[in-house]
N, C-alpha and C positions, 0 to 999 in steps of 0.2 A: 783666895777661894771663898772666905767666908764673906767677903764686899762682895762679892758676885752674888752669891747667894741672898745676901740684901737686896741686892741690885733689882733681882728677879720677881723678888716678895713686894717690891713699891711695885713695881710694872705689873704687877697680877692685881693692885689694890687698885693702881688707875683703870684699871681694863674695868672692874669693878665700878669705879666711879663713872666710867665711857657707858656702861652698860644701863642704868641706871638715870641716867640724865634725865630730871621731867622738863616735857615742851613749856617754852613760856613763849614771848614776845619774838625774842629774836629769834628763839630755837624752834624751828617749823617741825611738825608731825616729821615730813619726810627726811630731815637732817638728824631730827633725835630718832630716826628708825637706823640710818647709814649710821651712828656712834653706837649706837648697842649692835650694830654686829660687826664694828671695828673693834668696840669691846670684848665680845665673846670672843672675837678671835686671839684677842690678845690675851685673856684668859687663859685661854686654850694651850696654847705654845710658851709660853711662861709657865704655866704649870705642868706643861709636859720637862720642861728642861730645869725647874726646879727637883723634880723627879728623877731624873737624869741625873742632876748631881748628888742626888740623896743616895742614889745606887751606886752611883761611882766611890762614893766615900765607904759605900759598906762594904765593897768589895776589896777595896784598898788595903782595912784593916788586916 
């Protein structure tokens, strides 16, 4: 459980680095718009179900 809960905490950190992306050469305006809201989404749902297991374990005790 607690590899999972790492698991969660990278995939919220790249959502973060998705989110974030600055345009340069390769990366067009509308490519770095589509990764920051593949980003946020990813955010989003990773730290919903990091939550998720934060409350599972309290309830457990």
């Amino acid at each position: 459980m607690y590899h999972l809960a790492l698991l969660y905490l990278a995939a919220v950190l790249a959502g973060f680095a998705l989110a974030n992306l600055p345009t340069s050469v390769l990366i067009t305006p509308g490519i770095a718009e589509f990764f920051t809201i593949v980003g946020g989404i990813s955010i989003v749902i990773f730290s919903l179900a990091l939550l998720f297991l934060g409350v599972k374990a309290l309830l457990k005790s």
